[in-house]
N, CA, C and O atoms as a GROMACS GRO file, in nm:
protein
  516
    1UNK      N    1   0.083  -0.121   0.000
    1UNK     CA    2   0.000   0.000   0.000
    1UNK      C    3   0.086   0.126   0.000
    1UNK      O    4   0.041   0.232  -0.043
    2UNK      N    5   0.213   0.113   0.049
    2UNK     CA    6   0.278   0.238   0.083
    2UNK      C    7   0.354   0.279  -0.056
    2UNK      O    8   0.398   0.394  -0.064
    3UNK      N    9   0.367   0.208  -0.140
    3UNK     CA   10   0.387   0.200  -0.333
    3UNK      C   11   0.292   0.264  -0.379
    3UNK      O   12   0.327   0.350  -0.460
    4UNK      N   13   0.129   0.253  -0.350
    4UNK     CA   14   0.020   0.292  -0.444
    4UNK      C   15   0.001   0.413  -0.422
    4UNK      O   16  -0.027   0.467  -0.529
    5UNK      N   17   0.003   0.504  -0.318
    5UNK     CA   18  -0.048   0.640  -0.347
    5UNK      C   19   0.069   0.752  -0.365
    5UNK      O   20   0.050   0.873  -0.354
    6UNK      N   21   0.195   0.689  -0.394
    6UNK     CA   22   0.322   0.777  -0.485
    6UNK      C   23   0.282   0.759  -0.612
    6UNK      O   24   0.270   0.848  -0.696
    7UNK      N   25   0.266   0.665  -0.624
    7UNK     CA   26   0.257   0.625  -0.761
    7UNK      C   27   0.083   0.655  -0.829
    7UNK      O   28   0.044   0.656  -0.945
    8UNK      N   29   0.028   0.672  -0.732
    8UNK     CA   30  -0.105   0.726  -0.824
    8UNK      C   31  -0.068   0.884  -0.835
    8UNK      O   32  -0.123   0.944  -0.927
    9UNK      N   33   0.015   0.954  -0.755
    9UNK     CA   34   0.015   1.090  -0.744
    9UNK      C   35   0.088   1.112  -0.873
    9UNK      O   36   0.055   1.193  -0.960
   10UNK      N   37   0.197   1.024  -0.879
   10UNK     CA   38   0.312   1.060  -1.022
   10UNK      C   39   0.192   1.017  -1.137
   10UNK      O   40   0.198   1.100  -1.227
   11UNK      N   41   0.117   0.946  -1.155
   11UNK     CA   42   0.005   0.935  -1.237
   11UNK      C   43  -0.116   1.031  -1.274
   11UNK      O   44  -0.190   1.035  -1.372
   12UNK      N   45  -0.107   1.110  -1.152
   12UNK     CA   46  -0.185   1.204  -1.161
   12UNK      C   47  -0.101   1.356  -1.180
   12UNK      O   48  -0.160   1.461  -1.203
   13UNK      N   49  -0.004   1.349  -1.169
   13UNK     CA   50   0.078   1.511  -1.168
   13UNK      C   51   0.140   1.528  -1.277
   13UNK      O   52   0.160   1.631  -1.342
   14UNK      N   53   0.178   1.386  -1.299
   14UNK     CA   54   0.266   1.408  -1.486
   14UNK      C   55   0.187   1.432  -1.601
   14UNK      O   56   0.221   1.499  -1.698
   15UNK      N   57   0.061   1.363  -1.581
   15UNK     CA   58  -0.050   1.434  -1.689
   15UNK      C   59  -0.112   1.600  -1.645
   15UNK      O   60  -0.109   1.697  -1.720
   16UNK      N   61  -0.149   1.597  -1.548
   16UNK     CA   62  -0.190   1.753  -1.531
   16UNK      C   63  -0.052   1.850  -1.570
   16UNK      O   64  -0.060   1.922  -1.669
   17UNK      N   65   0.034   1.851  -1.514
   17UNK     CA   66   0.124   1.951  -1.569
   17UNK      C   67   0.151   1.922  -1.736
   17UNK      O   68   0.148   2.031  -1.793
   18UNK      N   69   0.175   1.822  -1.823
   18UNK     CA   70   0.160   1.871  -1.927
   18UNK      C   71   0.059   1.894  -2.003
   18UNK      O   72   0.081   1.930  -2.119
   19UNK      N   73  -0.091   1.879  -1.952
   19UNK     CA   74  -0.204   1.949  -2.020
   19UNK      C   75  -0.248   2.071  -2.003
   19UNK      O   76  -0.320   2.135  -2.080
   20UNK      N   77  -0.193   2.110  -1.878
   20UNK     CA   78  -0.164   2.259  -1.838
   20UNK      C   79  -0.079   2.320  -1.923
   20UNK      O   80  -0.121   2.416  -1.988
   21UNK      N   81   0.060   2.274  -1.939
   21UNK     CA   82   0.174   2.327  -2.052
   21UNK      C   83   0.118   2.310  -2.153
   21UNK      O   84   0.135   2.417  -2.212
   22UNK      N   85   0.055   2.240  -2.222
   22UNK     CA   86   0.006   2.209  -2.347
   22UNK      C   87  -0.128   2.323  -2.361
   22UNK      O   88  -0.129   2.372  -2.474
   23UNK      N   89  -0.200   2.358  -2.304
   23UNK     CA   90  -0.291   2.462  -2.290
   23UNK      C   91  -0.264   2.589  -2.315
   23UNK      O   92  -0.327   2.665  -2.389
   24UNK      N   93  -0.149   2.616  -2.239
   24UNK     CA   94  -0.054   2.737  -2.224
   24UNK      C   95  -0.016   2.758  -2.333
   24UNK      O   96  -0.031   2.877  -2.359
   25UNK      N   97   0.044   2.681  -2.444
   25UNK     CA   98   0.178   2.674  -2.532
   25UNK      C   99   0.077   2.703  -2.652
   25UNK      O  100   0.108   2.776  -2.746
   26UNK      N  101  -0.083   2.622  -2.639
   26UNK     CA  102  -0.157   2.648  -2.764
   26UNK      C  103  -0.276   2.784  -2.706
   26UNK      O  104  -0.381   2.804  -2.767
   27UNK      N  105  -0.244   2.849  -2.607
   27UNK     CA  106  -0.297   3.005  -2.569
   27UNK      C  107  -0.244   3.102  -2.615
   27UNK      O  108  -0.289   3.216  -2.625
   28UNK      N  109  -0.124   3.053  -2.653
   28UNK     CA  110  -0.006   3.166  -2.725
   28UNK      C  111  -0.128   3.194  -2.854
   28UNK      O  112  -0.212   3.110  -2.886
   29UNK      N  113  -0.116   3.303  -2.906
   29UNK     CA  114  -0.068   3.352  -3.084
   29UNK      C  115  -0.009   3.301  -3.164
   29UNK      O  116   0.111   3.329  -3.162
   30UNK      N  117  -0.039   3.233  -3.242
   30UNK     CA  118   0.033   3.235  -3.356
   30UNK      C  119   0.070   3.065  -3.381
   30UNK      O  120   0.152   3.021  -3.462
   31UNK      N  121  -0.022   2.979  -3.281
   31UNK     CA  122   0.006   2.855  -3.273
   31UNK      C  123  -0.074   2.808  -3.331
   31UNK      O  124  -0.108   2.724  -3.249
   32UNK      N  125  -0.141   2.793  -3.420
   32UNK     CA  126  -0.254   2.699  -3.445
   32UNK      C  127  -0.264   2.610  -3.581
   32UNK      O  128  -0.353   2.540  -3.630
   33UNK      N  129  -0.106   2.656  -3.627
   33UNK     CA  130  -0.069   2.491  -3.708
   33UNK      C  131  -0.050   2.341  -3.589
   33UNK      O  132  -0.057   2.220  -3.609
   34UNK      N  133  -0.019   2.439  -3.443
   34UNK     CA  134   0.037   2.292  -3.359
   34UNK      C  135  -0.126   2.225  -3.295
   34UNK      O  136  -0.135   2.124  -3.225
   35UNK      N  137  -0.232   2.306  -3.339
   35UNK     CA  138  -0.339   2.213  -3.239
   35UNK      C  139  -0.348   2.041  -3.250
   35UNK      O  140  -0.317   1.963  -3.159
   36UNK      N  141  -0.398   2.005  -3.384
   36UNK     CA  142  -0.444   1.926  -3.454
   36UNK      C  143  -0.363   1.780  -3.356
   36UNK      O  144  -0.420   1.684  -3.305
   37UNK      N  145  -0.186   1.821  -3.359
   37UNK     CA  146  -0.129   1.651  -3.354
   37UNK      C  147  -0.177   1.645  -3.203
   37UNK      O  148  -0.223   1.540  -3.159
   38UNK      N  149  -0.163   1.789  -3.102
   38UNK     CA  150  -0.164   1.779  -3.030
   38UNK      C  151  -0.299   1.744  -2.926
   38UNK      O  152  -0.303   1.735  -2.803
   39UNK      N  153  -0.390   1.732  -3.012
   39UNK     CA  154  -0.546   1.758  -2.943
   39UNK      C  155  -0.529   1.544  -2.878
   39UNK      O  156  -0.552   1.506  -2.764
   40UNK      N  157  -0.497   1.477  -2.965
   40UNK     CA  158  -0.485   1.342  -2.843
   40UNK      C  159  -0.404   1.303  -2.747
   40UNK      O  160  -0.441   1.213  -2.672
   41UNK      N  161  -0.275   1.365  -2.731
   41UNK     CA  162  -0.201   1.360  -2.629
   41UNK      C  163  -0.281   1.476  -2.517
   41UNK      O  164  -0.316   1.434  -2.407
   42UNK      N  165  -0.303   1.600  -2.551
   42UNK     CA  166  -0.382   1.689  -2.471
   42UNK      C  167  -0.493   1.612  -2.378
   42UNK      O  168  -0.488   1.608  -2.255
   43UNK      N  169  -0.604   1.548  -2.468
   43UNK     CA  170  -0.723   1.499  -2.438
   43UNK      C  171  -0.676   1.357  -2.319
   43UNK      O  172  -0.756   1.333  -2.228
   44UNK      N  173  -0.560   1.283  -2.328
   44UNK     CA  174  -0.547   1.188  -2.305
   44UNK      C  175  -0.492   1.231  -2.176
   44UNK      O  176  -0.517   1.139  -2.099
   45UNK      N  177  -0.447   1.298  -2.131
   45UNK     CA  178  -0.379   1.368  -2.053
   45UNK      C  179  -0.467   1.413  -1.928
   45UNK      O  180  -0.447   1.383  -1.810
   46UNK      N  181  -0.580   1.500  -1.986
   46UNK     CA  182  -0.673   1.548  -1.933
   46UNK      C  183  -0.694   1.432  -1.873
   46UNK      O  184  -0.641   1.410  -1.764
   47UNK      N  185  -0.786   1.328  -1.944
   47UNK     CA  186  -0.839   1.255  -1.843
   47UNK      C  187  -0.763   1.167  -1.795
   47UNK      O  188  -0.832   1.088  -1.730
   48UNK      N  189  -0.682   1.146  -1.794
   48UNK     CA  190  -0.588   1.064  -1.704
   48UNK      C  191  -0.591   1.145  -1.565
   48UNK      O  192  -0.659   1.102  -1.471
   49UNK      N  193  -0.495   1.294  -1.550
   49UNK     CA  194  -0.567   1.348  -1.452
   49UNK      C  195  -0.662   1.362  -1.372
   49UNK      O  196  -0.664   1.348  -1.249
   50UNK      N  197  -0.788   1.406  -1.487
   50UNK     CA  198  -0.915   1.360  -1.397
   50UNK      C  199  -0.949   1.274  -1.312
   50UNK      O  200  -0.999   1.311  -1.206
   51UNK      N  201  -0.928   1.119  -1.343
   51UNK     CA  202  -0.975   0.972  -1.360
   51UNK      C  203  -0.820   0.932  -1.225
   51UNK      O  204  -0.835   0.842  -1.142
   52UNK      N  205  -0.711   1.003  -1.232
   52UNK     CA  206  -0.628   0.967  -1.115
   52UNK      C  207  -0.633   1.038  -1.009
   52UNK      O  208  -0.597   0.993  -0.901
   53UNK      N  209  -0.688   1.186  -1.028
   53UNK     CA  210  -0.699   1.245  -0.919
   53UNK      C  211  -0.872   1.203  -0.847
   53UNK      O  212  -0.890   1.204  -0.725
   54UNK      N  213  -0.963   1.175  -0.927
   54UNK     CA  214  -1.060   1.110  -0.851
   54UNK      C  215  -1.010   0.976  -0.829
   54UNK      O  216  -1.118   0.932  -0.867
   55UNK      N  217  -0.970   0.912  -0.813
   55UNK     CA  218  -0.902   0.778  -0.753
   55UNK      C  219  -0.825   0.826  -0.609
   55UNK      O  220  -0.865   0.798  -0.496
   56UNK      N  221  -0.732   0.888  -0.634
   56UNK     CA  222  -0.699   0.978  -0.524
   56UNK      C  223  -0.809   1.067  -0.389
   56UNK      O  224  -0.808   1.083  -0.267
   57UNK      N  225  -0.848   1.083  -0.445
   57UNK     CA  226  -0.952   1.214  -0.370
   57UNK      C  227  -1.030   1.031  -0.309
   57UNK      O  228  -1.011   1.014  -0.188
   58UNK      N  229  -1.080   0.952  -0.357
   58UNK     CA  230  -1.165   0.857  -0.288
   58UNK      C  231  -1.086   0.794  -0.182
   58UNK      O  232  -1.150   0.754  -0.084
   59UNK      N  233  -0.924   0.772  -0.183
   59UNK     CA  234  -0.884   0.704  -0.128
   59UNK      C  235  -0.783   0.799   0.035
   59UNK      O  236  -0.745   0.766   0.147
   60UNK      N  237  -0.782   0.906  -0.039
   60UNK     CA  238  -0.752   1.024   0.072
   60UNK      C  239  -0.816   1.115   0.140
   60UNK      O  240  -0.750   1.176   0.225
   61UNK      N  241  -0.907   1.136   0.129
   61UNK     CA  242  -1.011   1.232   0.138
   61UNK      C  243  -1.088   1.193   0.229
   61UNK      O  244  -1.113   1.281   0.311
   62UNK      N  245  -1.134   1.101   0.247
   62UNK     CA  246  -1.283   1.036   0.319
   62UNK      C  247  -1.313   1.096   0.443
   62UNK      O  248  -1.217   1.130   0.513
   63UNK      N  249  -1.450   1.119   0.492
   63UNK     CA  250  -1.474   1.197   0.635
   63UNK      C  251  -1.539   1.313   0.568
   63UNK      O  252  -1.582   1.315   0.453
   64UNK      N  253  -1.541   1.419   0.664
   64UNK     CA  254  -1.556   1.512   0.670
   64UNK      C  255  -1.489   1.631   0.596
   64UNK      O  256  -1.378   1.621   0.543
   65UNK      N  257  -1.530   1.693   0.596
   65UNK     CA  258  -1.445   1.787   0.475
   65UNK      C  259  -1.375   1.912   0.539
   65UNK      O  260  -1.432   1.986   0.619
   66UNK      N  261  -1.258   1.926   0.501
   66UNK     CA  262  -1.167   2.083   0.608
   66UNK      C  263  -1.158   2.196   0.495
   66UNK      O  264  -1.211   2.233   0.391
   67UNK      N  265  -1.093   2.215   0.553
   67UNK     CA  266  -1.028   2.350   0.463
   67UNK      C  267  -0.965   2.283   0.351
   67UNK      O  268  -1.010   2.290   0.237
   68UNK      N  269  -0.851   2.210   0.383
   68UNK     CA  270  -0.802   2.178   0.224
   68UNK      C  271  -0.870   2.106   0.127
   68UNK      O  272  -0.827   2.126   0.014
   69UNK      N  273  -0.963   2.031   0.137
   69UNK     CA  274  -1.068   1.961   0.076
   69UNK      C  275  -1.155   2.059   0.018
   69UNK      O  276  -1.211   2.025  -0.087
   70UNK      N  277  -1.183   2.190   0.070
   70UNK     CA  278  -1.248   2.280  -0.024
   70UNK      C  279  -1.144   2.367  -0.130
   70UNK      O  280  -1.184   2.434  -0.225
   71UNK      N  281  -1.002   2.349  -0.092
   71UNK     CA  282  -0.910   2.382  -0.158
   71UNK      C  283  -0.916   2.315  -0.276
   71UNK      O  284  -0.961   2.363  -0.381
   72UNK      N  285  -0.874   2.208  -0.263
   72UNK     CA  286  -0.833   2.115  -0.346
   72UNK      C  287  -0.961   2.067  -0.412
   72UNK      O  288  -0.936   1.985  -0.501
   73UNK      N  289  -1.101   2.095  -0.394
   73UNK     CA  290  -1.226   2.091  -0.469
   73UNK      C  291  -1.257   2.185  -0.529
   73UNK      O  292  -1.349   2.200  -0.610
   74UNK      N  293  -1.169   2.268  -0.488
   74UNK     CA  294  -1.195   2.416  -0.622
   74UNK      C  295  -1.082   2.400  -0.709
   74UNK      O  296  -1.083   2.449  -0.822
   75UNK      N  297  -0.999   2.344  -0.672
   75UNK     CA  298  -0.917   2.303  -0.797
   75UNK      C  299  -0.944   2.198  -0.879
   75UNK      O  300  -0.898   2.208  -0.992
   76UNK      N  301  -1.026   2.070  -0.842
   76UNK     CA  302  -1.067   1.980  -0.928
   76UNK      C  303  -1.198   2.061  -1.031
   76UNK      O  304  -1.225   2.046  -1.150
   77UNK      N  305  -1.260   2.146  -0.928
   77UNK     CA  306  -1.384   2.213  -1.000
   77UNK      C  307  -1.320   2.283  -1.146
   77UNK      O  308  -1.352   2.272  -1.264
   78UNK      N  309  -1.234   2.348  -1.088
   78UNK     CA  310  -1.154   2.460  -1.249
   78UNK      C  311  -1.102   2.372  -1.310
   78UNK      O  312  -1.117   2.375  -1.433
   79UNK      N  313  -1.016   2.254  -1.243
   79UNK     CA  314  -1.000   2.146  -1.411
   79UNK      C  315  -1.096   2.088  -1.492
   79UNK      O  316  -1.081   2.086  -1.614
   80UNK      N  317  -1.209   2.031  -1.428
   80UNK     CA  318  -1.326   2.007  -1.502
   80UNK      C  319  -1.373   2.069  -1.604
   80UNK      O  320  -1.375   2.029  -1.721
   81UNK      N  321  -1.430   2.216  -1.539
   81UNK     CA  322  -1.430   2.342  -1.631
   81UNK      C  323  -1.348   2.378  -1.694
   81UNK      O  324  -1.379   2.485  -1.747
   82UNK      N  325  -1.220   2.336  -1.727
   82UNK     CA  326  -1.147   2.364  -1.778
   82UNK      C  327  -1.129   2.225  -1.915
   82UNK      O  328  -1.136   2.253  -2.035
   83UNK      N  329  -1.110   2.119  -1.876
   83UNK     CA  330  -1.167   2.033  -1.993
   83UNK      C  331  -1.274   2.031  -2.070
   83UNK      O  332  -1.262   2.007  -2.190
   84UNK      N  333  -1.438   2.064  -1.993
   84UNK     CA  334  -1.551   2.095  -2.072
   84UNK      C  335  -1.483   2.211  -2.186
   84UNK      O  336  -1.480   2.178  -2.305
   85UNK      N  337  -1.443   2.311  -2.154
   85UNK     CA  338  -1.461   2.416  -2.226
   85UNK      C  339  -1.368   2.406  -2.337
   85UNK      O  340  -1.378   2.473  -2.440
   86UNK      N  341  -1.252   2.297  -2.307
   86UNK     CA  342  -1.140   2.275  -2.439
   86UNK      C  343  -1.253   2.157  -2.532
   86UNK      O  344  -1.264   2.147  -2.654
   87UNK      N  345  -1.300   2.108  -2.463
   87UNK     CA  346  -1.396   1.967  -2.559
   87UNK      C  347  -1.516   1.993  -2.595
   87UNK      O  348  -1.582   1.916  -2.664
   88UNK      N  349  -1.574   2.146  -2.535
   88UNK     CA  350  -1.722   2.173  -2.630
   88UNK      C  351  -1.710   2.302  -2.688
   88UNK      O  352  -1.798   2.348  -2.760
   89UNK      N  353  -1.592   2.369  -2.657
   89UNK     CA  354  -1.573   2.490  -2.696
   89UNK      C  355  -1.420   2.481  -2.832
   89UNK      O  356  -1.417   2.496  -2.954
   90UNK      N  357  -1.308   2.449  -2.724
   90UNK     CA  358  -1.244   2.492  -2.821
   90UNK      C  359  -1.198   2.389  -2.951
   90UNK      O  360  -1.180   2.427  -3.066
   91UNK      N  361  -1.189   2.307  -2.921
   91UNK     CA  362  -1.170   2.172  -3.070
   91UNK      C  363  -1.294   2.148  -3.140
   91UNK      O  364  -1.284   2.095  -3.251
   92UNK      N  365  -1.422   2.179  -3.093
   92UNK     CA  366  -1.505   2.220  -3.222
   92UNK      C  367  -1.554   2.307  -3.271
   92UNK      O  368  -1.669   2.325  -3.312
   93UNK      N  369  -1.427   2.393  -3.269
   93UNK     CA  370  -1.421   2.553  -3.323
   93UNK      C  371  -1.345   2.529  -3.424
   93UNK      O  372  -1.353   2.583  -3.535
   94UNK      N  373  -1.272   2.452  -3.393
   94UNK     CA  374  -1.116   2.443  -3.517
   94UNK      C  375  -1.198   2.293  -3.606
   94UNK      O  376  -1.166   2.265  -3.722
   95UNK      N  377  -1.271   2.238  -3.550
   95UNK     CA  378  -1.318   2.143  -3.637
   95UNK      C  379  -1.425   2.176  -3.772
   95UNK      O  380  -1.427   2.137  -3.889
   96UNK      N  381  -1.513   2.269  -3.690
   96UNK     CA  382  -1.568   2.341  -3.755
   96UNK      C  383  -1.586   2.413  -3.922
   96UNK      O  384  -1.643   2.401  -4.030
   97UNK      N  385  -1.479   2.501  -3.837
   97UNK     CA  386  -1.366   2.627  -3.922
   97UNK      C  387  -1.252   2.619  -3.886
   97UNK      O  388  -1.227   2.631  -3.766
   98UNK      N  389  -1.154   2.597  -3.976
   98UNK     CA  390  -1.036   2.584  -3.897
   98UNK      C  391  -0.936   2.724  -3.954
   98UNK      O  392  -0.815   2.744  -3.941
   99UNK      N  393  -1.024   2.792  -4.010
   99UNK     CA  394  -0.967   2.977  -4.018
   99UNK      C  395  -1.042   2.996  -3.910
   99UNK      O  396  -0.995   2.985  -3.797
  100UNK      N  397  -1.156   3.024  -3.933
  100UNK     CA  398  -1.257   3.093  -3.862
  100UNK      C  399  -1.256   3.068  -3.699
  100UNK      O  400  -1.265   3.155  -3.611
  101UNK      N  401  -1.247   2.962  -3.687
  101UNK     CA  402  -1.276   2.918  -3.547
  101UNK      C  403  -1.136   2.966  -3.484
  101UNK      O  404  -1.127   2.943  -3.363
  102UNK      N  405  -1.032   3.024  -3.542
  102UNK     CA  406  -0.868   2.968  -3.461
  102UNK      C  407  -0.896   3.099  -3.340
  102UNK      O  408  -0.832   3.087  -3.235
  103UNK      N  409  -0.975   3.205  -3.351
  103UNK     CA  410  -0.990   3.343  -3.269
  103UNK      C  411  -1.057   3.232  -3.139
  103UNK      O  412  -1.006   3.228  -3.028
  104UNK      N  413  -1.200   3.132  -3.184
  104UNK     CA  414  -1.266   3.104  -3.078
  104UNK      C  415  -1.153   2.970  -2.996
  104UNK      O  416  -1.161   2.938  -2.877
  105UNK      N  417  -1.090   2.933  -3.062
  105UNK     CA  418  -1.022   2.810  -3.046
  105UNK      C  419  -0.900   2.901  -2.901
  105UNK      O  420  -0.842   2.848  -2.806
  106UNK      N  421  -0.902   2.982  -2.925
  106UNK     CA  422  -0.749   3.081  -2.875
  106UNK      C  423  -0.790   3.131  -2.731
  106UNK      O  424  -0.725   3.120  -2.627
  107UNK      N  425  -0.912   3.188  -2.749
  107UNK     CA  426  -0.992   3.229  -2.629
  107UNK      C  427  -1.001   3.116  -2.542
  107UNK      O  428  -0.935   3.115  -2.438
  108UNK      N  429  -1.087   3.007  -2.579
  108UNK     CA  430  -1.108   2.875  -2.527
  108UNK      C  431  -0.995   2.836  -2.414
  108UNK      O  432  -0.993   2.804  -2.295
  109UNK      N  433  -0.902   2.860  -2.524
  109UNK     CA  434  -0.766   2.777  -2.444
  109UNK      C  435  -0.703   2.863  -2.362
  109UNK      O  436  -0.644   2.802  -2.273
  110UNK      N  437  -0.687   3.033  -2.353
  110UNK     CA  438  -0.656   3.093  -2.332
  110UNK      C  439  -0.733   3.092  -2.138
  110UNK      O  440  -0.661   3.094  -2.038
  111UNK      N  441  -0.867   3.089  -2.136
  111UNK     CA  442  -0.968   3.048  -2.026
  111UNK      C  443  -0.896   2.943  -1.951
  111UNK      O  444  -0.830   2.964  -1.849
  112UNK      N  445  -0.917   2.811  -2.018
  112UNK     CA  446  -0.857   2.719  -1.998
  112UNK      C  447  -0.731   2.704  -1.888
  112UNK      O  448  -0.728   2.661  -1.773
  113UNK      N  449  -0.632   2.754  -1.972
  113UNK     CA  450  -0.499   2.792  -1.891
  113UNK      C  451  -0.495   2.818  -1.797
  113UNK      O  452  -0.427   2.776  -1.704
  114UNK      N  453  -0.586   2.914  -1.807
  114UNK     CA  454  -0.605   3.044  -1.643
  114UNK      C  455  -0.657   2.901  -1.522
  114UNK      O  456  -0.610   2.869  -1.413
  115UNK      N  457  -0.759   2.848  -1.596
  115UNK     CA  458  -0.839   2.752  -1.478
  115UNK      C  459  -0.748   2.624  -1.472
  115UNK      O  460  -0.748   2.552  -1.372
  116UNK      N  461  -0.690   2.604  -1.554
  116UNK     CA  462  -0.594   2.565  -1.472
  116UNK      C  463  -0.425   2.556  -1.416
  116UNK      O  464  -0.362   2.460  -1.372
  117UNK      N  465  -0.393   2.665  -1.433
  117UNK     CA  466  -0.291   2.714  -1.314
  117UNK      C  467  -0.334   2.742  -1.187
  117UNK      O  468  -0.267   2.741  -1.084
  118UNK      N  469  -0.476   2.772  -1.205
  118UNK     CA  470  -0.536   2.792  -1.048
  118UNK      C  471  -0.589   2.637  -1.008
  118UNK      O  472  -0.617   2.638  -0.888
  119UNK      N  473  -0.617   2.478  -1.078
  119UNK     CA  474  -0.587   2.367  -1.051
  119UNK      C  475  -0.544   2.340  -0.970
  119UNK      O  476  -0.583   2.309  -0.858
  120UNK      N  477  -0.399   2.355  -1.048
  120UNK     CA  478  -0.246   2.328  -1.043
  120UNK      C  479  -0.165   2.383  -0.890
  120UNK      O  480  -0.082   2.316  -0.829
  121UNK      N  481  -0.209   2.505  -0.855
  121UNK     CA  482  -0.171   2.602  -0.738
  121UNK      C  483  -0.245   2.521  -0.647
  121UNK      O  484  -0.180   2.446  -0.574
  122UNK      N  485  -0.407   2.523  -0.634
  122UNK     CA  486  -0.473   2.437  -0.548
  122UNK      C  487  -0.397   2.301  -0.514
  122UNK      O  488  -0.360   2.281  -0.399
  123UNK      N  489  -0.373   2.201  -0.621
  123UNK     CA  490  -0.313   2.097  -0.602
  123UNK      C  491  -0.193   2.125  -0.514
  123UNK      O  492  -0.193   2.066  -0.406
  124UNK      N  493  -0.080   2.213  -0.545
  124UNK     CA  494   0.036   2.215  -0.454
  124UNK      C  495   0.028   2.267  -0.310
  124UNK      O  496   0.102   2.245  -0.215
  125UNK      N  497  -0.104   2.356  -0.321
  125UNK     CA  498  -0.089   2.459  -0.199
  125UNK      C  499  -0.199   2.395  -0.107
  125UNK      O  500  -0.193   2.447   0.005
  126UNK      N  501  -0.301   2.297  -0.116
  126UNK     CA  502  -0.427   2.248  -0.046
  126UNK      C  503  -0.343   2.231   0.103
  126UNK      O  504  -0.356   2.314   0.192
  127UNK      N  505  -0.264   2.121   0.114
  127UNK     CA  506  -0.201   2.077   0.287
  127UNK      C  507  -0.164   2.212   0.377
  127UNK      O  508  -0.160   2.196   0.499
  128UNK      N  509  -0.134   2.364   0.313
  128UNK     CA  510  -0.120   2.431   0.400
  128UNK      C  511  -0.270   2.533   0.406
  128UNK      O  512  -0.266   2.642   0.463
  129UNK      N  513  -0.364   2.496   0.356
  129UNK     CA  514  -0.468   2.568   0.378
  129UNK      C  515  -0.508   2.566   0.500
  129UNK      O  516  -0.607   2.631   0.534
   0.00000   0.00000   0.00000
């Protein structure tokens, strides 16, 4: 047991930080020859995160809820919102139109980012809340 929850965390932190970087990198200007290869490593990423940090949260969490548990639930909340809005907003903008959409595609991701670096902060900073 003392193997499984390092190892779900490295399962859960190595995908969130590069779908966060990957968010970031396609929020820039001027990127939007790189969406396309990148939208299944992105997507795959995402939910790996998701799907390890709720594995996590069931197996750490249990009881009553404190302060860091509302921490760290406003950070799962902005990654959520932050995947909805790349998977109904911004990749079927570029699917769409892929001139047209690259303004809505940019915004999307640009949102995105924001929600999650504030994730990402939650995730590191929850134990001293």
């Amino acid at each position: 047991m003392t193997w499984l929850v390092p190892l779900l965390l490295v399962l859960h932190v190595v995908p969130a930080v590069f779908w966060a970087g990957s968010t970031a990198v396609l929020a820039r200007p001027g990127t939007i020859a790189l969406p396309l290869p990148l939208r299944a490593p992105q997507t795959g990423s995402a939910a790996g995160a998701i799907i390890f940090g709720m594995i996590l949260w069931g197996m750490l969490h249990r009881g009553d809820a404190g302060t860091p548990e509302y921490v760290l639930g406003a950070g799962a909340l902005c990654a959520l919102t932050a995947f909805a809005l790349q998977q109904l907003v911004a990749w079927p903008a570029l699917r769409r139109d892929p001139e047209g959409g690259a303004a809505r595609f940019a915004s999307a991701q640009r949102i995105s980012s924001i929600l999650l670096i504030v994730a990402l902060s939650a995730m590191v900073t929850f134990r001293y809340a």
